[in-house]
N, C-alpha and C positions, 0 to 999 in steps of 0.2 A: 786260705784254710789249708791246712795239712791235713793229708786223709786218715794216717794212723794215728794222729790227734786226734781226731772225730768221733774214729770208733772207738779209741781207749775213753773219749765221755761218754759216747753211749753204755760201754760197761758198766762205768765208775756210776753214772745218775741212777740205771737201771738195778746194780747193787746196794747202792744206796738207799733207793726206796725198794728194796726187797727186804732188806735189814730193820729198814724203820716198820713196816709194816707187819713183822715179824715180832717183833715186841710190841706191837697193837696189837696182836694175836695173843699174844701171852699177859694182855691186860697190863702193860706199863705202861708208863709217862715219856718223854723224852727224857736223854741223857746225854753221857757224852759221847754214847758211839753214835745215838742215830743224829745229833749234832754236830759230831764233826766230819761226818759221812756228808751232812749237807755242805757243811762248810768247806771240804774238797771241793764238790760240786761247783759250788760258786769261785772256787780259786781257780776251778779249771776254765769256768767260763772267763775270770780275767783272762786267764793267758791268752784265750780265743779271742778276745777284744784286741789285745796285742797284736795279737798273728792277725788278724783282720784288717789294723792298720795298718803293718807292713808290708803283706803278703801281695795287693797289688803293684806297690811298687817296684817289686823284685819277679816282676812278669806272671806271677801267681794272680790271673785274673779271671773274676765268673762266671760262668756262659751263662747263669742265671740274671736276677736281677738286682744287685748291688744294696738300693732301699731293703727290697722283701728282706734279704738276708741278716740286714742291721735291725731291721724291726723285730724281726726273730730273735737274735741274740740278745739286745736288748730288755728285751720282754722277758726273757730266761733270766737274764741276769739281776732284773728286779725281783722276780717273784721268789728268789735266795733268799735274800733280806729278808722280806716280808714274810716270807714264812716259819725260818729261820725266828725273829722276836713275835712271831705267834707261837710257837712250840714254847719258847719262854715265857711265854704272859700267863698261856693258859699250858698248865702242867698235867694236861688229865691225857686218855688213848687215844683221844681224836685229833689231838697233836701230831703223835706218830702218825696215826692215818692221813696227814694231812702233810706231813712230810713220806713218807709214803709215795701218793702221787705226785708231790713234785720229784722226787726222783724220775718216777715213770712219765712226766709233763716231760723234763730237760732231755730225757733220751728221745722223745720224741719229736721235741725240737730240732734237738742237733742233728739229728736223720732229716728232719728235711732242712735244713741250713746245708748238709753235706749235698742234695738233690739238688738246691739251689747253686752251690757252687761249681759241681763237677757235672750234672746229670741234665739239667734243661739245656735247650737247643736256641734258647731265644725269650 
């Protein structure tokens, strides 16, 4: 894990559902910004799956615990999708609101995926 990678996702996720949640305020449906706000999101977690697998082998290793970390990123990187053709199926506010907090779920993910990697002792 890179750490200025980390915190440019925690931006990115946490503007992201400020944005979408912003036009749930204002009684929209999804579109294309708060769509492809998510769809960053999820591009940034590919790159993090990238960097993930390379990153121990070029001495980049986690004090934390290796699994926890995968099952974190993993889990973020499904709930993209999934939410993502939910805001498409159903086109009403609670779409946005539901992209919304996955933006604010993946910032808080990736805060603790960054804890897991730099911050635990063991």
């Amino acid at each position: 894990m890179i750490e200025w990678f980390a915190w440019l996702q925690v931006a990115v996720a946490a503007l992201a559902g400020i944005v979408a949640l912003g036009f749930a305020l204002r009684s929209r449906g999804p579109n294309d910004y708060t769509l492809g706000a998510a769809l960053l999101v999820g591009l940034l977690l590919l790159a993090q799956i990238i960097i993930g697998l390379i990153a121990p082998s070029m001495g980049n290793v986690p004090t934390g615990s290796l699994v926890e970390f995968w099952m974190y990123l993993i889990t973020a990187a499904i709930m993209v999708p999934a939410a993502m053709v939910w805001a498409l199926l159903e086109r009403t506010v609670m779409a946005n609101v539901v992209l919304g907090f996955l933006g604010a779920t993946i910032a808080v993910m990736v805060s603790r995926m960054h804890q897991i990697w730099f911050i635990n002792l063991g």
